[in-house]
C-alpha positions in Angstrom: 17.6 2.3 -2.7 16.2 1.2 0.4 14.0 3.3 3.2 13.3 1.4 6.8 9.4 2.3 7.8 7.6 1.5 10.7 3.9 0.2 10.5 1.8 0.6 13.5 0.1 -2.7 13.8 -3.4 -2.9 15.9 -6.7 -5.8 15.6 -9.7 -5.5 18.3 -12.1 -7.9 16.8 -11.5 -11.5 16.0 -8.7 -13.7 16.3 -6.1 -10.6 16.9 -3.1 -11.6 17.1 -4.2 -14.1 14.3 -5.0 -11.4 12.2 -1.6 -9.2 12.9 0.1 -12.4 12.2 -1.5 -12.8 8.4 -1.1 -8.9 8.0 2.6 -8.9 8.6 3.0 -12.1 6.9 1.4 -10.2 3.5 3.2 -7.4 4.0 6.6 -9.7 4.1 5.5 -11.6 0.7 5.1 -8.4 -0.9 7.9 -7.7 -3.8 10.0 -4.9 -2.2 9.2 -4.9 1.4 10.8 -7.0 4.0 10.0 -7.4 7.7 13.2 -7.1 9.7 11.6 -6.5 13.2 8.3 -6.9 15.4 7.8 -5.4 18.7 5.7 -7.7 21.5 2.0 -7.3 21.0 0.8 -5.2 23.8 -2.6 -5.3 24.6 -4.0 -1.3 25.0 -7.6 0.2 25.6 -9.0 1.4 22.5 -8.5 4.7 21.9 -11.1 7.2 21.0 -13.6 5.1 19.5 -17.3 4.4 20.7 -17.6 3.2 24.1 -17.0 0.1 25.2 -15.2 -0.8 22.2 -13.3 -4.2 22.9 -9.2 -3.6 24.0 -6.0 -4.1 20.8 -3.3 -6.1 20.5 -0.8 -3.6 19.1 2.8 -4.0 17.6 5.1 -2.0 15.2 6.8 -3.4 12.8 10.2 -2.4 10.9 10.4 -2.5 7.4 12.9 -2.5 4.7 11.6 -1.2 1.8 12.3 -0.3 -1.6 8.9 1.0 -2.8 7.9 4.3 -2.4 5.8 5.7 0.7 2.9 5.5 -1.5 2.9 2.5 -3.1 3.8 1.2 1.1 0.8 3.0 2.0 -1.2 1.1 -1.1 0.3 -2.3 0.0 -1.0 -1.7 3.4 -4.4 -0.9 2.3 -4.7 -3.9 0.3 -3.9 -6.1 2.9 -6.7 -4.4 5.6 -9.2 -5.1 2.9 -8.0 -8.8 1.6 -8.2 -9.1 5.9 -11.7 -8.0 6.2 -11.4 -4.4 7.5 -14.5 -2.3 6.7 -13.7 1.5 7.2 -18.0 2.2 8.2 -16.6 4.4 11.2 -13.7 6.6 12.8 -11.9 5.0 14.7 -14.3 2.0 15.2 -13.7 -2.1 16.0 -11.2 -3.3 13.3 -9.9 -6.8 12.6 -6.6 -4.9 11.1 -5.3 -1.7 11.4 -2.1 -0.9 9.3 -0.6 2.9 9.8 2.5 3.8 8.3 3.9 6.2 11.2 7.4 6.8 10.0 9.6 6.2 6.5 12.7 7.3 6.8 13.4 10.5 8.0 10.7 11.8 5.3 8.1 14.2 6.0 5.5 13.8 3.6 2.1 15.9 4.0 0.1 14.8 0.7 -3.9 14.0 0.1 -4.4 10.4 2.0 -0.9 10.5 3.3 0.8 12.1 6.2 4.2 11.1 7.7 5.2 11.3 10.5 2.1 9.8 11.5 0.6 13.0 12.7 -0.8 11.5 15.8 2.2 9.1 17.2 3.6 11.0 19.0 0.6 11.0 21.1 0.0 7.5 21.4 1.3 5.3 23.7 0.1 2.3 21.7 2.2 3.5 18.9 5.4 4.5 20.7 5.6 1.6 23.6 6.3 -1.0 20.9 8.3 1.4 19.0 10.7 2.1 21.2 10.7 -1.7 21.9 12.5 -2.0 18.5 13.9 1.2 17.9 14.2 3.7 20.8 16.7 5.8 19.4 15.5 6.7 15.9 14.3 10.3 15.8 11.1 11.9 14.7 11.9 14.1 11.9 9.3 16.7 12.7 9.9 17.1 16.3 13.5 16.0 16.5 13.2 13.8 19.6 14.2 10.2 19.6 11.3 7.6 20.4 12.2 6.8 23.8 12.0 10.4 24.6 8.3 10.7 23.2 7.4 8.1 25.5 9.1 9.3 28.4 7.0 12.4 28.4 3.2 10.8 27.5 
């Protein structure tokens, strides 16, 4: 059985889009897991992170999947860390950021994994390239397609 996911997709430090390049080209080698789609990168402020933290390239990808959201979530993990990300701080500089914001029409609430993404729907870095690819797929919690979440941030 397949599930389409979409990764949020974000770098801040280094050679970005470099960097979202090699992740989604990982990501796409991985047994199980094929990139159909990329939004544009779209360069965004950081959000919520110390101050004066440099700006992201963000993109979503679409996935095609055949592993569980877990083992997704384990694959995307393992590429931050074969990229170089360190987690020393909340929300601080990355060089990769991998988020699984949607699998399916799953809600999953479990320790170390939450989808939805609890916070996309609030995040215009998130939902810009999002509805770039997919503007009509619906956000299982709140029932609203994409383009309509970004309509009303």
């Amino acid at each position: 059985m397949s599930v389409t996911a979409y990764i949020a997709v974000g770098a801040n430090l280094g050679d970005r889009r470099g960097n979202i390049e090699a992740a989604l080209g990982r990501v796409g080698e991985t047994a199980g897991v094929r990139v159909t789609r990329v939004s544009t990168l779209m360069e965004n402020p950081a959000v919520g992170g110390p101050a004066g933290s440099p700006a992201f390239l963000n993109a979503v990808a679409e996935v095609e999947t055949s592993l569980s959201a877990e083992a997704l979530l384990g694959v995307l993990l393992g590429v931050e860390k074969s990229l170089g990300r360190v987690r020393a701080e909340k929300w601080g500089p990355r060089a990769i950021d991998l988020d699984l914001v949607l699998y399916g029409d799953q809600v999953i609430e479990e320790p170390g994994l939450t989808v939805p993404h609890p916070l996309m729907h609030t995040r215009r870095f998130v939902l810009g390239p999002l509805a770039e690819i997919a503007p009509e797929v619906v956000h299982p919690v709140s029932g609203r397609r994409i383009r309509e979440l970004l309509a009303g941030i």
